[in-house]
C-alpha positions, 0 to 999 in steps of 0.5 A, a space after each residue: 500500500 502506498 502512502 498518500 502525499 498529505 499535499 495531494 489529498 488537499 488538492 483531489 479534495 479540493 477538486 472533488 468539489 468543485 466538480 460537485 459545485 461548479 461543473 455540477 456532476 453527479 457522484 458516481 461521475 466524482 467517484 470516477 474520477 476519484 478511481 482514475 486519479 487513484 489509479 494515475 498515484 498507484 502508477 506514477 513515480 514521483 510523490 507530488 502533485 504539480 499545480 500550474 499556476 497560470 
């Protein structure tokens, strides 16, 4: 079991709602979403996030 970045899990937070409040998706389209990400940490190498700042 890998261990989660605390920085990463503010960030899928943060996006989880605005996905339900903004774009106003369903739960079961954030809960995809939420698998997919889940899916993208198990694979990547590196153990943060990036955030683009434009």
């Amino acid at each position: 079991m890998n261990k989660h970045n605390p920085n990463n899990v503010r960030i899928n937070r943060k996006y989880y709602i605005f996905l339900q409040e903004a774009k106003r998706q369903d739960e079961s389209s954030i809960d995809g979403v939420a698998k997919a990400i889940n899916r993208f940490e198990q694979l990547k190498t590196s153990n943060r996030f990036i955030i683009n700042k434009r």
